[in-house]
PyMOL CGO cylinders between C-alpha atoms (Angstrom):
from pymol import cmd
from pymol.cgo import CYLINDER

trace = [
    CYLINDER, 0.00, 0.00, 0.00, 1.15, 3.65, -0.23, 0.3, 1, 1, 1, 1, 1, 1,
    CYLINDER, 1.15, 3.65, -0.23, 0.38, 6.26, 2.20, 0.3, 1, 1, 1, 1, 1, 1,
    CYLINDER, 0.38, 6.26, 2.20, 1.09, 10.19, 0.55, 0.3, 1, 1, 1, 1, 1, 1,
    CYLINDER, 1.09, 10.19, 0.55, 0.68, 13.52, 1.90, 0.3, 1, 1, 1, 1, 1, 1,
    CYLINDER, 0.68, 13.52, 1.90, 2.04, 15.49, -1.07, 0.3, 1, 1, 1, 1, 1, 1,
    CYLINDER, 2.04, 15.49, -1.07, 2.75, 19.56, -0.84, 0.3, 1, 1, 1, 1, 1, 1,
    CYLINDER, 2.75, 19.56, -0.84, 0.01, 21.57, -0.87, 0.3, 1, 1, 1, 1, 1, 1,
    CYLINDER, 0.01, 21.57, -0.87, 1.77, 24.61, -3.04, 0.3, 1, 1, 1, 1, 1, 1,
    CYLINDER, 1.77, 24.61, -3.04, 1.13, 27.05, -0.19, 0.3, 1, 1, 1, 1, 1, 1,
    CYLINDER, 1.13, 27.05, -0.19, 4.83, 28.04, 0.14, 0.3, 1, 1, 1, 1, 1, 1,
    CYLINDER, 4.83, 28.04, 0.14, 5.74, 31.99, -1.94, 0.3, 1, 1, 1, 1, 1, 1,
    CYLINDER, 5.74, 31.99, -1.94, 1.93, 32.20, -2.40, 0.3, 1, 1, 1, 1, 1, 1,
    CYLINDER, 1.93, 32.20, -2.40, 0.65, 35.04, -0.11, 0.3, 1, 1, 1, 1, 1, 1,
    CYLINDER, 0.65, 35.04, -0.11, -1.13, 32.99, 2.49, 0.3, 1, 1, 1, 1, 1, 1,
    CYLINDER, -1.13, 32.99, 2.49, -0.21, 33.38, 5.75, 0.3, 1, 1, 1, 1, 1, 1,
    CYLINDER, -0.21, 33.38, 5.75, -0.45, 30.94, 9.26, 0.3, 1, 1, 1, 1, 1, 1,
    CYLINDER, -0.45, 30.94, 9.26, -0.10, 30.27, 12.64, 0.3, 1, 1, 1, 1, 1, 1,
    CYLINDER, -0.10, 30.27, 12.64, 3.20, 30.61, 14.63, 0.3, 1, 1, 1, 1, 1, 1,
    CYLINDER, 3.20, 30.61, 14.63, 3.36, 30.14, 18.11, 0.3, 1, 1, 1, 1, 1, 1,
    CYLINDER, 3.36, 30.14, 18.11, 0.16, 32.33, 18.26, 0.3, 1, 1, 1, 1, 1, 1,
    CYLINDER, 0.16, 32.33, 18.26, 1.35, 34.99, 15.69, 0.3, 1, 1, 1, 1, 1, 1,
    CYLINDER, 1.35, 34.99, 15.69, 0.21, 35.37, 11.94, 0.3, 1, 1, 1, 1, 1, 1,
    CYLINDER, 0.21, 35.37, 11.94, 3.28, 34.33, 9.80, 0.3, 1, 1, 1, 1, 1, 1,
    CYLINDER, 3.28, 34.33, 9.80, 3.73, 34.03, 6.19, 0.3, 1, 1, 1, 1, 1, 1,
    CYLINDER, 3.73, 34.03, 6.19, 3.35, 30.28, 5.29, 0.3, 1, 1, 1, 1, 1, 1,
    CYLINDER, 3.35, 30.28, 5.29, 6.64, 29.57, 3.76, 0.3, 1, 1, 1, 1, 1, 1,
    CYLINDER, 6.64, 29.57, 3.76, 7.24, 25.51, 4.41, 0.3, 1, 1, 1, 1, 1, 1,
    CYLINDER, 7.24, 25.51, 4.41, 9.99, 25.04, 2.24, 0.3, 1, 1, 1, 1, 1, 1,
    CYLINDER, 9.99, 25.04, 2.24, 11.18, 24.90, -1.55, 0.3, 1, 1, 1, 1, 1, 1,
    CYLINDER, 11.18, 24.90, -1.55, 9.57, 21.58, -1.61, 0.3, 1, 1, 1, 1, 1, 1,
    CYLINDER, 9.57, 21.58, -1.61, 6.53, 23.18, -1.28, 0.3, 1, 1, 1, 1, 1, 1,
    CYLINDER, 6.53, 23.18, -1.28, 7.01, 25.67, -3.81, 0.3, 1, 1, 1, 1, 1, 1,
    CYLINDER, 7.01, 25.67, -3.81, 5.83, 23.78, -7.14, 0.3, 1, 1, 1, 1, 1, 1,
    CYLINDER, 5.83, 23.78, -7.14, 5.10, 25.86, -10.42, 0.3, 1, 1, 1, 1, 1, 1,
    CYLINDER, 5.10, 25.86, -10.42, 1.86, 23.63, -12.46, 0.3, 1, 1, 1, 1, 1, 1,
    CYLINDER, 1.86, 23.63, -12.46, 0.96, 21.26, -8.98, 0.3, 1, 1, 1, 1, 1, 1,
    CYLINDER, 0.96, 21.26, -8.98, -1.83, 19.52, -11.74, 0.3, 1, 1, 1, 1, 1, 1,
    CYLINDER, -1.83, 19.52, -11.74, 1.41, 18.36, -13.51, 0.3, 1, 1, 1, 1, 1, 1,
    CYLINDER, 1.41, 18.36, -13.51, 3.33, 17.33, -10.58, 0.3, 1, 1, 1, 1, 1, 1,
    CYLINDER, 3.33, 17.33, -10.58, 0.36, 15.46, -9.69, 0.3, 1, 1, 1, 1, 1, 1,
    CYLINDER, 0.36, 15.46, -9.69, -0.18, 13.65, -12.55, 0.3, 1, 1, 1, 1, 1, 1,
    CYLINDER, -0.18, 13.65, -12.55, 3.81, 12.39, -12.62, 0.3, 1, 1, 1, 1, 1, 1,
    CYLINDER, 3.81, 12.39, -12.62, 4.07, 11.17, -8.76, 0.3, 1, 1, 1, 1, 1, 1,
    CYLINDER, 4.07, 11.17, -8.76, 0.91, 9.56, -8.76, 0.3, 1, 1, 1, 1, 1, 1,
    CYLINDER, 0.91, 9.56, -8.76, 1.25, 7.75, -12.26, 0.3, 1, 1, 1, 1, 1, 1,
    CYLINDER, 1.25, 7.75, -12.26, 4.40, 6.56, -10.92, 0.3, 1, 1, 1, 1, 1, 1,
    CYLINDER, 4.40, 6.56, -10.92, 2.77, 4.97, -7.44, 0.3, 1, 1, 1, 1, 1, 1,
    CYLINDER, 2.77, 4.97, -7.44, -0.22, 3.26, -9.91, 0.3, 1, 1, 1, 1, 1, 1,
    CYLINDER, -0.22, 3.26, -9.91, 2.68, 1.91, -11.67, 0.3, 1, 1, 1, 1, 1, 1,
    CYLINDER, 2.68, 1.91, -11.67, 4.36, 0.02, -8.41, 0.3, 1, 1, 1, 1, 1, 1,
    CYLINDER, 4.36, 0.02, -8.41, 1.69, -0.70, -6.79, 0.3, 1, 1, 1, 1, 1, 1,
    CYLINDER, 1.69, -0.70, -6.79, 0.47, -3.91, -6.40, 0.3, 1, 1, 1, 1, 1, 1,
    CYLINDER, 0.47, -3.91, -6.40, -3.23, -5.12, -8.30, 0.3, 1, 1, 1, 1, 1, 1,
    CYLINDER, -3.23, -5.12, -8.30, -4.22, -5.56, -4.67, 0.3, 1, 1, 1, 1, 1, 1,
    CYLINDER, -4.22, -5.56, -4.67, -2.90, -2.23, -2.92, 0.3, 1, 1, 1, 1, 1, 1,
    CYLINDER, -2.90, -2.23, -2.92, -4.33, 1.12, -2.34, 0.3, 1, 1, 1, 1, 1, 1,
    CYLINDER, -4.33, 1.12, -2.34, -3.01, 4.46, -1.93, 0.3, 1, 1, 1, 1, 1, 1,
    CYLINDER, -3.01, 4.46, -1.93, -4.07, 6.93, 0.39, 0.3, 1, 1, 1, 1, 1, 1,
    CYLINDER, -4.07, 6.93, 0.39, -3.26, 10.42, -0.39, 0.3, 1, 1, 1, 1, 1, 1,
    CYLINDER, -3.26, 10.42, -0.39, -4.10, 13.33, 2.37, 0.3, 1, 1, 1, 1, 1, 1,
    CYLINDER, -4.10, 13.33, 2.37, -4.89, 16.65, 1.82, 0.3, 1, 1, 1, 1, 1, 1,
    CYLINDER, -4.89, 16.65, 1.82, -6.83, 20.23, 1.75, 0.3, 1, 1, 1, 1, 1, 1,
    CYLINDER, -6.83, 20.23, 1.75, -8.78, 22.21, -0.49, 0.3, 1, 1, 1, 1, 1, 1,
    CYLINDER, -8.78, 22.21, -0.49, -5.47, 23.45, -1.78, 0.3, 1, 1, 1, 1, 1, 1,
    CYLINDER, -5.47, 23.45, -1.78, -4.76, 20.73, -3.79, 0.3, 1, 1, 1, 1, 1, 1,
    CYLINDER, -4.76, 20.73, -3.79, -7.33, 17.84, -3.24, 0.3, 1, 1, 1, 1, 1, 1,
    CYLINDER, -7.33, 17.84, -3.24, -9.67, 18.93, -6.06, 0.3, 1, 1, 1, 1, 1, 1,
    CYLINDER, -9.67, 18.93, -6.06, -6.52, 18.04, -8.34, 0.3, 1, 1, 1, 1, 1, 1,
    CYLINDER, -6.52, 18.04, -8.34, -6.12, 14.44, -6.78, 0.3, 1, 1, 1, 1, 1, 1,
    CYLINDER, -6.12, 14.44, -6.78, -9.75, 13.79, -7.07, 0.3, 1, 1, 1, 1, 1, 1,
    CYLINDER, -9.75, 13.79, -7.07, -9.67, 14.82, -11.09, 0.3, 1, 1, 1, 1, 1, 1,
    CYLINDER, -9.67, 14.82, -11.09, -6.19, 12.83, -11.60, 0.3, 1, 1, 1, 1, 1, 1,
    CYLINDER, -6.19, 12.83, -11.60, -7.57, 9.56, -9.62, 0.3, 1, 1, 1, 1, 1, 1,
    CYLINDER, -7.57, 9.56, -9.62, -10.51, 9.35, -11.98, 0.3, 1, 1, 1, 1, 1, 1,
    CYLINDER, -10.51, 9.35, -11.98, -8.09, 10.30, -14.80, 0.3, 1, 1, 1, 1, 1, 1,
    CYLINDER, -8.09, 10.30, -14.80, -6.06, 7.79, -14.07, 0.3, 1, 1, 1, 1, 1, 1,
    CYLINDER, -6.06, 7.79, -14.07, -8.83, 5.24, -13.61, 0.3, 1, 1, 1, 1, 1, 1,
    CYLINDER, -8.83, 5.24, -13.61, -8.11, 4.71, -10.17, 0.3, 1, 1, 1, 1, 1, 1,
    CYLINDER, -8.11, 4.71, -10.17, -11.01, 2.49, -8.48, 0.3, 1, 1, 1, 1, 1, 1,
    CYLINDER, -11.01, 2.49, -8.48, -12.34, 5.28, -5.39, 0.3, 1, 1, 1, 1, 1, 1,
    CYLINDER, -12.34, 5.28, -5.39, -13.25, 3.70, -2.11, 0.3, 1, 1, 1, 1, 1, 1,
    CYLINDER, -13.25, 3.70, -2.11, -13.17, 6.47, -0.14, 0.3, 1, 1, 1, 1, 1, 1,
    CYLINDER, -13.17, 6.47, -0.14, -13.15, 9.88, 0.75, 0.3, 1, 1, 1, 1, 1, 1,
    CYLINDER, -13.15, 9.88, 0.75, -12.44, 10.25, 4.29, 0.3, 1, 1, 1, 1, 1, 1,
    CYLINDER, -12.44, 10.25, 4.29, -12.52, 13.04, 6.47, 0.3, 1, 1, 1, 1, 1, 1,
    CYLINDER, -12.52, 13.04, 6.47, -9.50, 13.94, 9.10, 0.3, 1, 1, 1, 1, 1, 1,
    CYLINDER, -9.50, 13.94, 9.10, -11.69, 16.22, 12.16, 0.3, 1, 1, 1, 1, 1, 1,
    CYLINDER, -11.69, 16.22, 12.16, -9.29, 17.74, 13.94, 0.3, 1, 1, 1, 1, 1, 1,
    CYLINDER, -9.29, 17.74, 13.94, -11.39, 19.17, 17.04, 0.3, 1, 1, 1, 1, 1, 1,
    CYLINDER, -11.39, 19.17, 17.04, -8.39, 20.94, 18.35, 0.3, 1, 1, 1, 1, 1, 1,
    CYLINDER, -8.39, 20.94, 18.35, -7.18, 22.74, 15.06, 0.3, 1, 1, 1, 1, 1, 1,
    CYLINDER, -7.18, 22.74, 15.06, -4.89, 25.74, 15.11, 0.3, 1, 1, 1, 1, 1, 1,
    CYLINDER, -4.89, 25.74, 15.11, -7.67, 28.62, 15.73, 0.3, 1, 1, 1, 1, 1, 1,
    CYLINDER, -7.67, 28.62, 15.73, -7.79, 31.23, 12.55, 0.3, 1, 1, 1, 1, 1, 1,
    CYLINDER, -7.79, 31.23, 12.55, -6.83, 34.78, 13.29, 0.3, 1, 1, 1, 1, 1, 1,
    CYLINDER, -6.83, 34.78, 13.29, -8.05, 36.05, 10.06, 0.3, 1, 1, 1, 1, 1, 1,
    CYLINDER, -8.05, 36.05, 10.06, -12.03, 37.17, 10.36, 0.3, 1, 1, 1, 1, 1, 1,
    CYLINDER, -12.03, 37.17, 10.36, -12.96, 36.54, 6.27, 0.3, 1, 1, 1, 1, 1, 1,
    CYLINDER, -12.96, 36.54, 6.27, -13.40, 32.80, 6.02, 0.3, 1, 1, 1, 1, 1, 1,
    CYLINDER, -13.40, 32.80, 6.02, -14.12, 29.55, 8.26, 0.3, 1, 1, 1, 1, 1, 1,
    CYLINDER, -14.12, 29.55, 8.26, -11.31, 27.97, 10.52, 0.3, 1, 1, 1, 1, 1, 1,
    CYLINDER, -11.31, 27.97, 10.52, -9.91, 25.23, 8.53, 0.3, 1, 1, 1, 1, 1, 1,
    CYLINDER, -9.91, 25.23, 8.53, -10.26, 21.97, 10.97, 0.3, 1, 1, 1, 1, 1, 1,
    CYLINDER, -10.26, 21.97, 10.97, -10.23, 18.93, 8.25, 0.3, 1, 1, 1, 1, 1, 1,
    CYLINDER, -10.23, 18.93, 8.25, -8.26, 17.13, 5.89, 0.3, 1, 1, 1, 1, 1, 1,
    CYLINDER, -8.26, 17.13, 5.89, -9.05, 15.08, 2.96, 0.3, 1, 1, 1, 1, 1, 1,
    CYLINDER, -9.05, 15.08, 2.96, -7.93, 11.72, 2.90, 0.3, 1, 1, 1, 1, 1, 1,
    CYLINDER, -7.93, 11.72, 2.90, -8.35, 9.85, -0.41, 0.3, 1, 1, 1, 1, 1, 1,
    CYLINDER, -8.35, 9.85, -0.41, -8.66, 5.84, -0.19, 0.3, 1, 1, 1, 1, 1, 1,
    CYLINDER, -8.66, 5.84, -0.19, -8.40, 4.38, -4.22, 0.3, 1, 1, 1, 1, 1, 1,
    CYLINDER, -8.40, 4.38, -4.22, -6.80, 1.24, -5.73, 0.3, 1, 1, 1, 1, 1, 1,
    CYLINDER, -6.80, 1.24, -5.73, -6.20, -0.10, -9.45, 0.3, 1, 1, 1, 1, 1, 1,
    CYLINDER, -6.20, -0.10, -9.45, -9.24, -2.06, -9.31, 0.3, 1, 1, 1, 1, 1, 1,
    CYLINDER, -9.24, -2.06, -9.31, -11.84, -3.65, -7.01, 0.3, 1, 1, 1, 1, 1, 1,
    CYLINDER, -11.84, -3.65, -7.01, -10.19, -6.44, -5.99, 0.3, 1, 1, 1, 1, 1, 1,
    CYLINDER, -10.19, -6.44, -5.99, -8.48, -4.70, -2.93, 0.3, 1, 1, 1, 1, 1, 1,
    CYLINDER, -8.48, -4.70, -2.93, -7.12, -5.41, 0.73, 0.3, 1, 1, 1, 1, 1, 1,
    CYLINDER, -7.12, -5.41, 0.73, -9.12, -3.90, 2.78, 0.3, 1, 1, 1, 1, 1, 1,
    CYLINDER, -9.12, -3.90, 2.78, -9.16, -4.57, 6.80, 0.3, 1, 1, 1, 1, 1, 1,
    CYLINDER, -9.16, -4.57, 6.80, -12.89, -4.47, 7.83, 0.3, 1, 1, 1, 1, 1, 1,
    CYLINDER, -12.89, -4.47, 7.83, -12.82, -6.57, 10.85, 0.3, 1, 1, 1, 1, 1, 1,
    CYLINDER, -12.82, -6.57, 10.85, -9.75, -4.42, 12.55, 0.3, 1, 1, 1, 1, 1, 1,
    CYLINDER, -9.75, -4.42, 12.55, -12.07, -1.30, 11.63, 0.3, 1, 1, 1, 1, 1, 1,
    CYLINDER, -12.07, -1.30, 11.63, -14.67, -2.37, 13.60, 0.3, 1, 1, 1, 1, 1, 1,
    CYLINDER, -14.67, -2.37, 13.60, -13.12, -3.29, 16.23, 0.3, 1, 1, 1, 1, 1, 1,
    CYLINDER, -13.12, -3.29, 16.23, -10.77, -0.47, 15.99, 0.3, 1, 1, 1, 1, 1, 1,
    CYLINDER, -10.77, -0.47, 15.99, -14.34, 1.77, 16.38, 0.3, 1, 1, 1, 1, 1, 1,
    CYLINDER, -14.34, 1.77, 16.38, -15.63, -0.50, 20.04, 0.3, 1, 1, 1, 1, 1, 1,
    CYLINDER, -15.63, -0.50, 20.04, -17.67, -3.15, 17.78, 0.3, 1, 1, 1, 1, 1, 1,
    CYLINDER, -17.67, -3.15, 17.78, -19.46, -0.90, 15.44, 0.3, 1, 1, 1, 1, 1, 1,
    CYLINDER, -19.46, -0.90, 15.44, -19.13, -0.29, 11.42, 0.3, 1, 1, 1, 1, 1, 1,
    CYLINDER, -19.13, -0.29, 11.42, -16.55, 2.42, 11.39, 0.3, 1, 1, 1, 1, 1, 1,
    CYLINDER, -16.55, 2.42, 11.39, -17.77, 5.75, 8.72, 0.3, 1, 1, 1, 1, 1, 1,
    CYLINDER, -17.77, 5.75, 8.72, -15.54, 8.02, 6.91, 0.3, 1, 1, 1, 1, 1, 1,
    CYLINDER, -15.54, 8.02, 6.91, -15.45, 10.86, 9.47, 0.3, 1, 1, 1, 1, 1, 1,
    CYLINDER, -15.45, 10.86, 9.47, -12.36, 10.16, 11.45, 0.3, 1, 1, 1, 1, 1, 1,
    CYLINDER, -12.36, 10.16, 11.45, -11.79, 12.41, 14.64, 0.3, 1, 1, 1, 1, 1, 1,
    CYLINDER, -11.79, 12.41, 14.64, -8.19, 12.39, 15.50, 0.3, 1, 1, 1, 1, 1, 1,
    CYLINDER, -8.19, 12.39, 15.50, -6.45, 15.23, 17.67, 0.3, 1, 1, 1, 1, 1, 1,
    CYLINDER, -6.45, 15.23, 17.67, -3.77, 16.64, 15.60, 0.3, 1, 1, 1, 1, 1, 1,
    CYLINDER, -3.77, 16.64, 15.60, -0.45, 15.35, 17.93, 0.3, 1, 1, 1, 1, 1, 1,
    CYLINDER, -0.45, 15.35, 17.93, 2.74, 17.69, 18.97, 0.3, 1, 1, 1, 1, 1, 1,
    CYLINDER, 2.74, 17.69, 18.97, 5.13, 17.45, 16.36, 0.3, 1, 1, 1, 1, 1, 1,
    CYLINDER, 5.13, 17.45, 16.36, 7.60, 15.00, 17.11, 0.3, 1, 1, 1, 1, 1, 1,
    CYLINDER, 7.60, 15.00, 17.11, 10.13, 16.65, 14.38, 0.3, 1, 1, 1, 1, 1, 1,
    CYLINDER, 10.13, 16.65, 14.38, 10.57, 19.89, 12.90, 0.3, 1, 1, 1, 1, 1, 1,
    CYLINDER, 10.57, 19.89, 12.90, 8.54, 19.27, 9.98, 0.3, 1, 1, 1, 1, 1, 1,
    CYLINDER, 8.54, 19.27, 9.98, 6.42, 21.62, 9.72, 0.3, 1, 1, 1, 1, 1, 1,
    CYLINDER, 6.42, 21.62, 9.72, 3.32, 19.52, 8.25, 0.3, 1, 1, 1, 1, 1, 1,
    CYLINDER, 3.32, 19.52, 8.25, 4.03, 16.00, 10.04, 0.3, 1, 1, 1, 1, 1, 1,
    CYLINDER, 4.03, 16.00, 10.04, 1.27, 13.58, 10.07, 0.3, 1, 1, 1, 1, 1, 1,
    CYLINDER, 1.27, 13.58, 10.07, -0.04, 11.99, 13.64, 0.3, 1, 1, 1, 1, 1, 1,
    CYLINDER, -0.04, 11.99, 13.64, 1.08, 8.75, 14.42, 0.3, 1, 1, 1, 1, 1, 1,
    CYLINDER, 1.08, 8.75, 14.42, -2.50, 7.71, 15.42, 0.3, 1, 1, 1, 1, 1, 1,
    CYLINDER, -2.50, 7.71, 15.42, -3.65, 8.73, 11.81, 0.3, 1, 1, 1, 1, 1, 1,
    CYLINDER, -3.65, 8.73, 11.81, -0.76, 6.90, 10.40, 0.3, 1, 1, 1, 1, 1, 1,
    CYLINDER, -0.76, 6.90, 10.40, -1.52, 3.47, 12.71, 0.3, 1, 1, 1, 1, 1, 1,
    CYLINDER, -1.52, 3.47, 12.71, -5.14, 3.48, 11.78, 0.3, 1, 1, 1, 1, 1, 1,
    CYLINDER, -5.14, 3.48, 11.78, -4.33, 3.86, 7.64, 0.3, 1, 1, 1, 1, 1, 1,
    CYLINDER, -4.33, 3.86, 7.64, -1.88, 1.48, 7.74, 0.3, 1, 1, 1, 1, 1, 1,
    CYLINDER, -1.88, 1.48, 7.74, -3.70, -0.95, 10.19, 0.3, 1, 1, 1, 1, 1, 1,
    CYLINDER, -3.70, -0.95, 10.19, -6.79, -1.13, 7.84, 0.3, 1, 1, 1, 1, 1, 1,
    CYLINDER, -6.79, -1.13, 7.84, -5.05, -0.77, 4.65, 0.3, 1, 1, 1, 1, 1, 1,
    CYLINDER, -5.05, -0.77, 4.65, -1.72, -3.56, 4.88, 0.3, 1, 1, 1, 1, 1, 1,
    CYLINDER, -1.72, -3.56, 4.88, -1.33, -6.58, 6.97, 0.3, 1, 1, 1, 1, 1, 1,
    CYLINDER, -1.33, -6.58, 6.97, 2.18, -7.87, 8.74, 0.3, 1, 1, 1, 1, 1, 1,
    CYLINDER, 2.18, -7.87, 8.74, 4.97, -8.31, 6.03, 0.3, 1, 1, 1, 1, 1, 1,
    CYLINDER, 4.97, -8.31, 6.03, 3.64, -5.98, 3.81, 0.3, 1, 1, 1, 1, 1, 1,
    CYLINDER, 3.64, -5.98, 3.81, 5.48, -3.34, 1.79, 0.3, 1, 1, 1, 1, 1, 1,
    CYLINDER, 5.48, -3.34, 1.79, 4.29, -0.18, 2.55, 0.3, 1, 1, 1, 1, 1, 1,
    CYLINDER, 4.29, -0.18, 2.55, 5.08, 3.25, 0.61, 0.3, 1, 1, 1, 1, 1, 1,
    CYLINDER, 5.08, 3.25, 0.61, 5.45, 6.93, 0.91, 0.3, 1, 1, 1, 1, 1, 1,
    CYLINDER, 5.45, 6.93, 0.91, 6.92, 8.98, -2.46, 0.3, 1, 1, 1, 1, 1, 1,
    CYLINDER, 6.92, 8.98, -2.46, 7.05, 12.05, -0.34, 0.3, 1, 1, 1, 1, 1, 1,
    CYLINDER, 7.05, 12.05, -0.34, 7.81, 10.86, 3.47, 0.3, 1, 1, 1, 1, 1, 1,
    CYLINDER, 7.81, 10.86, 3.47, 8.83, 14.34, 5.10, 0.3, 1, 1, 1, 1, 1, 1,
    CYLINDER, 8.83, 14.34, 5.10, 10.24, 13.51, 8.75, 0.3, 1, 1, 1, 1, 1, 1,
    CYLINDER, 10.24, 13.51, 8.75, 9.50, 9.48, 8.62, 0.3, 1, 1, 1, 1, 1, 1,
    CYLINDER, 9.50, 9.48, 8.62, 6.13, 9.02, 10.62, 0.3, 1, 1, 1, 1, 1, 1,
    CYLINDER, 6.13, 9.02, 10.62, 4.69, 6.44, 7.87, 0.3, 1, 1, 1, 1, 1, 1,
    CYLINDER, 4.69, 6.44, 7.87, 8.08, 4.71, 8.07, 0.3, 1, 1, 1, 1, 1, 1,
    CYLINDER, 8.08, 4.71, 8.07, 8.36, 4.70, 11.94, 0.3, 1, 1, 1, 1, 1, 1,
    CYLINDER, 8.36, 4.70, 11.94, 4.60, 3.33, 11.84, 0.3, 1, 1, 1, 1, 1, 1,
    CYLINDER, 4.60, 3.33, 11.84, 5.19, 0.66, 9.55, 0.3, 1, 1, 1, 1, 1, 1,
    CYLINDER, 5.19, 0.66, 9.55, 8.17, -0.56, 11.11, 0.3, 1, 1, 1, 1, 1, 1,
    CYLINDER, 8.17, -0.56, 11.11, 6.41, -0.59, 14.92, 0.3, 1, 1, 1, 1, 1, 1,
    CYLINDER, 6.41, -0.59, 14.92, 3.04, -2.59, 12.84, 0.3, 1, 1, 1, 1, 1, 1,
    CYLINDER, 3.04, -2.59, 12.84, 5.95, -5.01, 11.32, 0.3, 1, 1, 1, 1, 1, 1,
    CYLINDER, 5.95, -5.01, 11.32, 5.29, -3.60, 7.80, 0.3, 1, 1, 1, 1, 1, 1,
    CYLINDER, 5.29, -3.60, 7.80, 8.57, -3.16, 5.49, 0.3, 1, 1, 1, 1, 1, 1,
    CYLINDER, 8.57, -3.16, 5.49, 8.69, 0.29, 4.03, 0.3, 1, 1, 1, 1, 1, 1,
    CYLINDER, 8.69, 0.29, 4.03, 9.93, 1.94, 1.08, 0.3, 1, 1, 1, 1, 1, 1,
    CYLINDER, 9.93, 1.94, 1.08, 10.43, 6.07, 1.46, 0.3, 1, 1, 1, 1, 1, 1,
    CYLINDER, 10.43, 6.07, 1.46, 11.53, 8.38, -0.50, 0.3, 1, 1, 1, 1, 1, 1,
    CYLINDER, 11.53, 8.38, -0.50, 12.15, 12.09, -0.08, 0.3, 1, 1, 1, 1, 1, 1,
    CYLINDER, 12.15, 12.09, -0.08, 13.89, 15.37, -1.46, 0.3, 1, 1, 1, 1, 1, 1,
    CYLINDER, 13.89, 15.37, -1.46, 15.16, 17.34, 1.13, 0.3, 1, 1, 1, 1, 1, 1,
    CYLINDER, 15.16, 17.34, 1.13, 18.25, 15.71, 2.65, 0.3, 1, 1, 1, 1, 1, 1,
    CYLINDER, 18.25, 15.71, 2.65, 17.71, 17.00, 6.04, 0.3, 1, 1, 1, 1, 1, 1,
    CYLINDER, 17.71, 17.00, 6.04, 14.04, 15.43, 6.43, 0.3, 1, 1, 1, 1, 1, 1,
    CYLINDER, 14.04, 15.43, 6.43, 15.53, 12.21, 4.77, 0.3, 1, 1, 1, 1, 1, 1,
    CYLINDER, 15.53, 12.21, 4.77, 17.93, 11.95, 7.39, 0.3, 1, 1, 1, 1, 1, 1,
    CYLINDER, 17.93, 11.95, 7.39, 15.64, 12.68, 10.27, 0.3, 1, 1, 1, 1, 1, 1,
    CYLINDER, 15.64, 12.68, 10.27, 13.58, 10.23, 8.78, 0.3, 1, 1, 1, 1, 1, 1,
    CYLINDER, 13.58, 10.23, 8.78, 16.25, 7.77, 8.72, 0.3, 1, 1, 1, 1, 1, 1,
    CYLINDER, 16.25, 7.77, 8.72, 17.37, 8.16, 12.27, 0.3, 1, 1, 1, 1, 1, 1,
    CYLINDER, 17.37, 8.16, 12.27, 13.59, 7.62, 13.46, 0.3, 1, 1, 1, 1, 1, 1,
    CYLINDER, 13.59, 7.62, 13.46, 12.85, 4.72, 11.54, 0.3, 1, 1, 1, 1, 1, 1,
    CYLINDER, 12.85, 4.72, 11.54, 16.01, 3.09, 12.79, 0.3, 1, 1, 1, 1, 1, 1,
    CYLINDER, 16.01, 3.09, 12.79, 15.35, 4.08, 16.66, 0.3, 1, 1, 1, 1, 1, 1,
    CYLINDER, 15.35, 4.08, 16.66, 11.49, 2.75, 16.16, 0.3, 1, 1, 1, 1, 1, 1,
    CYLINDER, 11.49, 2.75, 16.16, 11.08, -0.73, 17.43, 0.3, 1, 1, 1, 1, 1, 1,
    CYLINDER, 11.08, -0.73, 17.43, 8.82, -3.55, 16.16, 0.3, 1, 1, 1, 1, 1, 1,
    CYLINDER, 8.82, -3.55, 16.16, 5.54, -3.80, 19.04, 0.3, 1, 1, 1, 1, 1, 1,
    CYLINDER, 5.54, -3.80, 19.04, 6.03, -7.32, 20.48, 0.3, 1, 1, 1, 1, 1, 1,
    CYLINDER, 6.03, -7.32, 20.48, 2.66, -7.70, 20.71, 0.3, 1, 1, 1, 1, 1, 1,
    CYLINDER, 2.66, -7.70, 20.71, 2.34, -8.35, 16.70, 0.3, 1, 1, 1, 1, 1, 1,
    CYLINDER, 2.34, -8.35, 16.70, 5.37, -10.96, 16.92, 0.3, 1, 1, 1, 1, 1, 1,
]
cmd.load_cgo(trace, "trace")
């Protein structure tokens, strides 16, 4: 399976955020700075329907910013879509600008090459105390654990990779910023494939995946 949570083209584009309570101009880094995003879409996903496997899916998070563009490009594609789920995040960084609603959800798209996909029901129910879990996911958003400035919750990352691959599995991330779906995979006993462009987050990735240990309780 492959997990994504590609740039958002924010970066050099006049909108501003949240730092330590102050309005700051969002400026994540040149990865996030991408001239057609459509294109860069198209390539990196193309590339993960290529590898992945005829039973896989791909989960791809996101915002307004640039979901719209993975939606269009799955069906382009002829991806299979599952899902749209939505990330509630109840305790969301609060908005100080007065023209629009706080943003407090994410996107997450579930597709696969056809319908003939691995798909974890059983641990989803159980996962959600007995009952048939729904595609509105509330998870707090966690305390970064790095200094990447969009890093993904571990709990988000355990439940997509708990429903999505099973022990031995290869899981993926094309664009794994500070490591989280690597650490996760290695504590669930998955094998993992990263990759990612800035050498800094690569190697803080690398150090965490190598300090993260396999839970015993799978073994």
């Amino acid at each position: 399976m492959i997990f994504a949570d590609p740039p958002y083209n924010l970066s050099g584009a006049g909108f501003m955020t949240v730092k330590n309570g102050k309005p700051v101009a969002c400026n994540k880094g040149k990865w996030d700075v991408i001239e057609d995003i459509h294109a860069f879409n198209r390539t990196w996903i193309s590339e993960c329907k290529r590898v992945l496997s005829d039973t896989g899916t791909i989960w791809i998070s996101g915002t307004l910013h640039n979901h719209p563009s993975v939606g269009v490009l799955l069906k382009e594609l002829n991806f299979w879509i599952i899902n749209d789920i939505i990330w509630f995040k109840r305790n969301a960084t609060p908005l100080l600008s007065k023209t629009r609603l706080a943003p407090s959800t994410e996107l997450i798209w579930l597709a696969s090459k056809s319908k003939n996909y691995y798909f974890d029901y059983d641990t989803a129910k159980e996962l959600n105390g007995g009952k048939q879990m729904k595609n509105l996911w509330e998870i707090p958003a966690e305390r970064h654990l790095t200094e990447h400035p969009t890093e993904k919750p571990v709990t988000l990352l355990e439940r997509v990779l708990l429903l999505g691959s099973k022990i031995g599995d290869t899981v993926s991330d094309p664009v794994m910023g500070s490591g989280t779906t690597g650490a996760v995979a290695k504590k669930l006993a998955r094998n993992f494939v990263g990759i990612e462009i800035d050498d800094n987050y690569f190697e803080i990735a690398k150090n965490r995946i190598a300090k993260t240990h396999i839970e015993n309780i799978l073994l």
